[in-house]
VMD Tcl script that draws the C-alpha trace (Angstrom):
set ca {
  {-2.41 0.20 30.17}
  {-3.81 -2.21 27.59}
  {-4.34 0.21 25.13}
  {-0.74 1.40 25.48}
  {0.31 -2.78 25.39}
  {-1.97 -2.67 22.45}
  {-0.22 0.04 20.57}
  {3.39 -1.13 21.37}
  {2.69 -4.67 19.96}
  {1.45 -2.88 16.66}
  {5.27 -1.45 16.57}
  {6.55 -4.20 14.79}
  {8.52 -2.95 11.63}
  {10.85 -6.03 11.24}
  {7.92 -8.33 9.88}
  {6.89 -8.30 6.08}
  {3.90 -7.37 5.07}
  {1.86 -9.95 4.38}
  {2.21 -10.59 8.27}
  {2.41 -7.28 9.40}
  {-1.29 -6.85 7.53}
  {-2.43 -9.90 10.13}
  {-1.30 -8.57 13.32}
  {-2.45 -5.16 12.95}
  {-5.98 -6.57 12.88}
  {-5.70 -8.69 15.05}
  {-4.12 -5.69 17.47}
  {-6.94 -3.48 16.35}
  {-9.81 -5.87 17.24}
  {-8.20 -6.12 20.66}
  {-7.49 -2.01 20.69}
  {-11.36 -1.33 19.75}
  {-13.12 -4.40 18.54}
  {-15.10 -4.87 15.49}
  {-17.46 -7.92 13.77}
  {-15.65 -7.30 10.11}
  {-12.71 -5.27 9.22}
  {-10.32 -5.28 6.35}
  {-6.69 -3.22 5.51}
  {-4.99 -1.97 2.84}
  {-1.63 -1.03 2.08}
  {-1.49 1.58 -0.71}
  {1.38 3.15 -3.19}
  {1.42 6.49 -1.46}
  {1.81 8.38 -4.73}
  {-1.49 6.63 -6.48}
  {-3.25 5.89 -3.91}
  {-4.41 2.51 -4.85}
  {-3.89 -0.97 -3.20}
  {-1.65 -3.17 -3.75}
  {-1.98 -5.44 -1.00}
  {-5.14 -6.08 1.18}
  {-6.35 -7.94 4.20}
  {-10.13 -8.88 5.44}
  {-11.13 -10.52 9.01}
  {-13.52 -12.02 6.66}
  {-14.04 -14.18 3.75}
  {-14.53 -11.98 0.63}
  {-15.57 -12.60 -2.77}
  {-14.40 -11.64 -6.24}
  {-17.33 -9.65 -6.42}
  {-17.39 -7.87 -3.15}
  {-13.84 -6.60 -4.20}
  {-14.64 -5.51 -6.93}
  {-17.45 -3.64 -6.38}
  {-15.55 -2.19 -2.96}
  {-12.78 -0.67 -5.86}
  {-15.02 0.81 -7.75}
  {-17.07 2.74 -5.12}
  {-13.60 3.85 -3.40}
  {-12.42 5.72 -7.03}
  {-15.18 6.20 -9.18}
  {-18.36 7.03 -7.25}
  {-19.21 10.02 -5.15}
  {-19.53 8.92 -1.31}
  {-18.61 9.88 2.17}
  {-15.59 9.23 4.29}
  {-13.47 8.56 0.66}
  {-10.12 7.38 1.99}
  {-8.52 10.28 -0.45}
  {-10.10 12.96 2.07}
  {-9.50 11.53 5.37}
  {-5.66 11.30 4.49}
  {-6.11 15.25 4.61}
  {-7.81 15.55 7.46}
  {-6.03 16.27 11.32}
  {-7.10 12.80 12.43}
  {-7.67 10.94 9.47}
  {-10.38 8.66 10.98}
  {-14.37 9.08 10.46}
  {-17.10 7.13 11.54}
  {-20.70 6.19 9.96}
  {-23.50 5.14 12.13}
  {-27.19 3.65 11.90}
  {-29.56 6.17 12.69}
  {-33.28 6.30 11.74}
  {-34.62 8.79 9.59}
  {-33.53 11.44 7.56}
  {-30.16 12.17 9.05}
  {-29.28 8.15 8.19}
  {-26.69 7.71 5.91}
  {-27.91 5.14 4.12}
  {-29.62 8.32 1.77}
  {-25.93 9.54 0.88}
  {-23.48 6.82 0.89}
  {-23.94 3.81 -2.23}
  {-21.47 2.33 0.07}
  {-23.44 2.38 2.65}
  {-26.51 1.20 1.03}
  {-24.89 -1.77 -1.25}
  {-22.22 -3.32 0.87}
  {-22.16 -2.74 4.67}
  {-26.16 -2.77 4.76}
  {-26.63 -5.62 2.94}
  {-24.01 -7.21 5.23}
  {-25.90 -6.75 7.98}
  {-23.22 -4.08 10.03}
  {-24.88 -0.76 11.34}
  {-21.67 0.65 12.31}
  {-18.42 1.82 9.93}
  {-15.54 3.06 11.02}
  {-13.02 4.37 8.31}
  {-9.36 5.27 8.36}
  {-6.37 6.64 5.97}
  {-3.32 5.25 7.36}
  {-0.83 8.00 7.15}
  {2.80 8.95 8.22}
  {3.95 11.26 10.48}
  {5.32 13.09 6.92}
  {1.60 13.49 5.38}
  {1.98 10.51 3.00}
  {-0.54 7.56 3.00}
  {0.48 3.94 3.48}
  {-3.05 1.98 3.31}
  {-6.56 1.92 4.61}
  {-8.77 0.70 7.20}
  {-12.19 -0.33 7.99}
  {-13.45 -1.81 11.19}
  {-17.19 -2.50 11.22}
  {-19.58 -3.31 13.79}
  {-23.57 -4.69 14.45}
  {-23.23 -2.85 18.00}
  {-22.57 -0.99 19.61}
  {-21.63 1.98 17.78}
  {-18.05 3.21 17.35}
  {-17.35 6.43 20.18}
  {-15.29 9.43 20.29}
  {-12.50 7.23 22.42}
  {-12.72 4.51 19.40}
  {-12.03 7.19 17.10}
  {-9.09 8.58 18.84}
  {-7.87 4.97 19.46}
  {-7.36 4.42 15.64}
  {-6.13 7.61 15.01}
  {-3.01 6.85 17.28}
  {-3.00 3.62 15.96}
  {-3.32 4.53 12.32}
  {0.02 6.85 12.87}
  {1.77 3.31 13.76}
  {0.21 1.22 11.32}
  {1.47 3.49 8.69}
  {5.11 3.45 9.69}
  {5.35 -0.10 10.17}
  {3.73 -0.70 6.44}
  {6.15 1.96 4.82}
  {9.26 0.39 6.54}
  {7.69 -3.33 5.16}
  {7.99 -2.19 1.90}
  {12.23 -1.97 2.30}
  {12.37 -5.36 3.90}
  {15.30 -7.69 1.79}
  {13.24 -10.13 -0.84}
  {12.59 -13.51 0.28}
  {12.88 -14.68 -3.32}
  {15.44 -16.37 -4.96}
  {16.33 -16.26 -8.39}
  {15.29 -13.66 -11.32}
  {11.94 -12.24 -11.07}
  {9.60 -13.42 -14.00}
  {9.66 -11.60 -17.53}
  {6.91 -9.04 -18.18}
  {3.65 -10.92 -18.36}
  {0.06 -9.93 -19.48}
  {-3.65 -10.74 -17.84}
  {-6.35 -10.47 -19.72}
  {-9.76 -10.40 -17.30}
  {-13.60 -9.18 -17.74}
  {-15.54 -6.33 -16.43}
  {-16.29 -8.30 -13.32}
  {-12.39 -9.34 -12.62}
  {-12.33 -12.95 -13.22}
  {-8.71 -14.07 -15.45}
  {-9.64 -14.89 -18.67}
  {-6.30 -15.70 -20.04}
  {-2.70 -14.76 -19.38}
  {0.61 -15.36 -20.64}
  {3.04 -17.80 -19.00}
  {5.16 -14.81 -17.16}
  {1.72 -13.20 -16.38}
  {0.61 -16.94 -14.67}
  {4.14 -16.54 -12.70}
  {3.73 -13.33 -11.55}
  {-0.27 -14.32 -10.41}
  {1.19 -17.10 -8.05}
  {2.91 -14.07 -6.44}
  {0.41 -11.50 -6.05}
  {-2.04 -11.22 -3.38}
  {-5.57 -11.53 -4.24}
  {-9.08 -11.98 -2.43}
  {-9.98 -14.10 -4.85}
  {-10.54 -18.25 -4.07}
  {-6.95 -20.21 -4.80}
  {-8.60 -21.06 -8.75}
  {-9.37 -17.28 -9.32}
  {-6.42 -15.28 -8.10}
  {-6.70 -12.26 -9.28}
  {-4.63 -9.79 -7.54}
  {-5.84 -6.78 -5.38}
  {-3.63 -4.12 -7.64}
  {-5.47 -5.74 -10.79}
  {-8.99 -5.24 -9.50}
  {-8.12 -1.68 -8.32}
  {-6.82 -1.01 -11.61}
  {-9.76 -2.27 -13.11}
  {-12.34 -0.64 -11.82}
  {-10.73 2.87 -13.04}
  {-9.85 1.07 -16.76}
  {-13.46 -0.13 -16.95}
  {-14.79 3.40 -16.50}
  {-12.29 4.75 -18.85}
  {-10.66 6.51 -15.85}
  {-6.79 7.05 -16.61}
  {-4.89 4.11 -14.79}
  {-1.87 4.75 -13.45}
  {1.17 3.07 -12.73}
  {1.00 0.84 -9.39}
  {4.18 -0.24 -7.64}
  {3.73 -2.96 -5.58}
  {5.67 -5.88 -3.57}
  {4.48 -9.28 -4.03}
  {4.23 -11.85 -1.54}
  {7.93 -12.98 -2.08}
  {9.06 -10.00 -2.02}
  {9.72 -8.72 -5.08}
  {8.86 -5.23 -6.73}
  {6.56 -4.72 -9.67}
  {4.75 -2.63 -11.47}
  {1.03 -3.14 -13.14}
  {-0.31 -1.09 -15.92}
  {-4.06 -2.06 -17.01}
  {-5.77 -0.64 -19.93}
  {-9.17 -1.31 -21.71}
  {-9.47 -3.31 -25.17}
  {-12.73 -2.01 -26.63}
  {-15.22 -4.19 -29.21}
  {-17.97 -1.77 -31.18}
  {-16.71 1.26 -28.24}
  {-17.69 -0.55 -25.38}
  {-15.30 -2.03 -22.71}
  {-15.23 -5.51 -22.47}
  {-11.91 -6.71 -21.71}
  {-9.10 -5.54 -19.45}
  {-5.43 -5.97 -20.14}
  {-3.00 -5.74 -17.06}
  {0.57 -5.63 -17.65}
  {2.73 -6.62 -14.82}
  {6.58 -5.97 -15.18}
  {9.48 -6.39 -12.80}
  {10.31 -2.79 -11.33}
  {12.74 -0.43 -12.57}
  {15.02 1.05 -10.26}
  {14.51 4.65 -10.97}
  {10.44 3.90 -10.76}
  {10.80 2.94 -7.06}
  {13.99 4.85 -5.45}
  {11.54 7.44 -4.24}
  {8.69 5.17 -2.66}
  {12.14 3.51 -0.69}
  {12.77 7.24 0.30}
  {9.55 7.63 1.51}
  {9.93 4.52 3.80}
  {13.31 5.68 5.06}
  {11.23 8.76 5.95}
  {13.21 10.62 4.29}
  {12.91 14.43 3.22}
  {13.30 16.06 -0.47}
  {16.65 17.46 -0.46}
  {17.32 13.43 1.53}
  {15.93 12.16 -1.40}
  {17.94 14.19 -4.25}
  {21.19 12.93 -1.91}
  {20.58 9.81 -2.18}
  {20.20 9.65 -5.82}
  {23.46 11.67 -6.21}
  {25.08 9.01 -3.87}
  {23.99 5.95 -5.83}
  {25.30 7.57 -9.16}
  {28.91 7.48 -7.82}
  {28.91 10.79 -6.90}
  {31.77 12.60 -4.11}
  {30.06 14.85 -1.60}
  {31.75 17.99 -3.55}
  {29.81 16.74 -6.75}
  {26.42 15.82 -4.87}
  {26.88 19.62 -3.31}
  {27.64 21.46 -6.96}
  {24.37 20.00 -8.11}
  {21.91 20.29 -5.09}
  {23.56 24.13 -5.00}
  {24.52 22.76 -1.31}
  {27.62 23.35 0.65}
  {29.45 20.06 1.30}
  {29.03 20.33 4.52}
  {25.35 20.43 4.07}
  {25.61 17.26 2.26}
  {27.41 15.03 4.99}
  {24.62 16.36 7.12}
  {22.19 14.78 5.04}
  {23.84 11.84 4.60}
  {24.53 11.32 8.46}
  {20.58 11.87 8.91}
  {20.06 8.90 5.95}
  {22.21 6.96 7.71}
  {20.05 7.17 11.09}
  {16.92 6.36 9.30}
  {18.25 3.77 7.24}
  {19.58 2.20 9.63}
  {23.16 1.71 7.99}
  {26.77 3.11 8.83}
  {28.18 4.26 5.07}
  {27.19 4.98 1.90}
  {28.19 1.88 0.71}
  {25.80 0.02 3.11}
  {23.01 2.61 1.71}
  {23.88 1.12 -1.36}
  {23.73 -2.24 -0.67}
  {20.17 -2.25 1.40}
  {18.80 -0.07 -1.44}
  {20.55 -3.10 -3.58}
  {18.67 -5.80 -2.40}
  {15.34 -4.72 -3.35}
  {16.37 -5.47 -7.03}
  {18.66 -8.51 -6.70}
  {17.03 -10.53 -3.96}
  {20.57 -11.62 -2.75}
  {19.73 -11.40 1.05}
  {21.57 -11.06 3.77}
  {24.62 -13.64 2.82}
  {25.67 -11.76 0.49}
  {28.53 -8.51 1.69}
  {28.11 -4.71 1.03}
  {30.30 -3.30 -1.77}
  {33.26 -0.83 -0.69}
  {33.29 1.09 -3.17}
  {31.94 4.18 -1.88}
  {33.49 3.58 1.87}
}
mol new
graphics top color blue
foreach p $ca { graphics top sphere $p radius 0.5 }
foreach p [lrange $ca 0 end-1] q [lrange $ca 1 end] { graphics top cylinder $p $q radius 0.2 }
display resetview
């Protein structure tokens, strides 16, 4: 019965993210316990961060170096291959000798070691549609995590996953226009050297692990450690703590061919760069998806149907199924929630007609 009160009060998709991030740990240490933990909600499509969470103080450093072993460096439980596994949870204990994993896992060896935990559990967060929403760790000193811990997360990780996709479609808190592109410039070991004045704006929005006079954000450092490697960086969608969308770029300025400094871009979102992560909150399918994007360009149901290759029929029974997940009556309510991720007009303002 607690466990099942534990997994209901994790259910909580009508809170945004920042606070959705706090009660899930505080849920889990109550579902399984742990001395340390920390989460992370990911772009599904890049797989990075763009927000994260610890029980514990971290430093800059820490971070860092947590980035870097998660993308770059060969290692066990990688979050990337637990999102494709049937239960999406592993576990890494202490044991003496030569089956201990300290031999195999830098991770291991450099940060939960030295940290003084024996015991790591490790979980992709992921949808009941395959795609991944964040990361977990729990850790402990003792005792070590079980088989029932394991299956614990797993049902909890399902949750946890649903409740951070639907945080991402939340209205913006926000008021006003979202800041102008802005640039940071910060070293190999993540620490803001300089920025421009949009790129200072945009910092006293993103979430960081850094101390209040160092806030660099999570989606910076994860994009750093791939740009200071000379791994390709992607593009990283993200919300910031107000609620608006943006996107970070990061790429390396070299001196005599050797990185030294790290430019991140950060740049309010364009709506045809984040239509599809909404989608994948909604839940929705492909062919959803394509009728949605058909529906926002002004299209009828007999146009939507001529280019999907659809009946119309086939269409409305798409868009009734958008409707249910969205949580909206018409396709001029779609529009409007789909709106507000971009304007930040909340929930005073009316949904156009146009469509209705």
């Amino acid at each position: 019965m607690a466990d099942a009160a534990a997994l209901h009060r994790l259910s909580r998709p009508d809170l945004d993210l920042g606070a959705y991030l706090r009660l899930a740990l505080s849920e889990l240490d109550r579902l399984v316990g742990y001395t340390d933990a920390s989460i992370m909600a990911y772009d599904p499509d890049v797989l990075l961060p763009a927000s994260a969470l610890s029980a514990s103080a971290r430093d800059l450093a820490y971070a860092l170096h947590a980035c870097r072993n998660e993308q770059l460096e060969p290692d066990l439980l990688k979050f990337r291959e637990l999102a494709r596994t049937p239960a999406h949870v592993g576990v890494l204990a202490h044991r003496e000798g030569a089956g201990d994993p300290r031999r195999q896992s830098p991770r291991w060896r450099e940060l939960v070691m030295p940290a003084g935990h024996r015991h790591e559990l490790r979980a992709a967060l992921v949808d009941g549609h395959g795609r991944c929403w964040g990361a977990l760790v729990l850790l402990r000193d003792r005792p070590p995590f079980l088989l029932g811990d394991a299956r614990l997360v797993s049902r909890a990780g399902r949750i946890v996953a649903r409740c951070i996709a639907r945080a991402t479609v939340l209205p913006p808190t926000a008021d006003g226009p979202a800041p102008a592109s802005g640039v940071l410039i910060l070293d190999r070991r993540g620490r803001v050297l300089d920025a421009t004045q949009s790129g200072r704006a945009w910092l006293d929005e993103l979430d960081g692990p850094g101390a209040p006079e160092q806030p660099v954000p999570v989606a910076a450092l994860a994009m750093l450690a791939g740009a200071s490697r000379g791994a390709d960086a992607p593009t990283l969608r993200l919300r910031t703590a107000r609620g608006r969308w943006a996107t970070l770029n990061a790429e390396t300025l070299t001196d005599g061919g050797s990185a030294n400094r790290i430019v991140v871009v950060v740049e309010p979102v364009q709506a045809a760069s984040i239509l599809p992560l909404l989608c994948a909150a909604y839940g929705l399918t492909r062919r959803e998806s394509e009728v949605v994007a058909a529906t926002l360009q002004g299209m009828t149901g007999k146009e939507a149907a001529a280019r999907l290759k659809v009946s119309t029929n086939t269409v409305q029974d798409h868009l009734k199924s958008i409707f249910e997940k969205a949580g909206v009556r018409s396709r001029g309510e779609l529009a409007y929630r789909l709106a507000l991720q971009f304007t930040g007009a909340g929930e005073t303002a009316h949904p156009p007609d146009f469509w209705d």
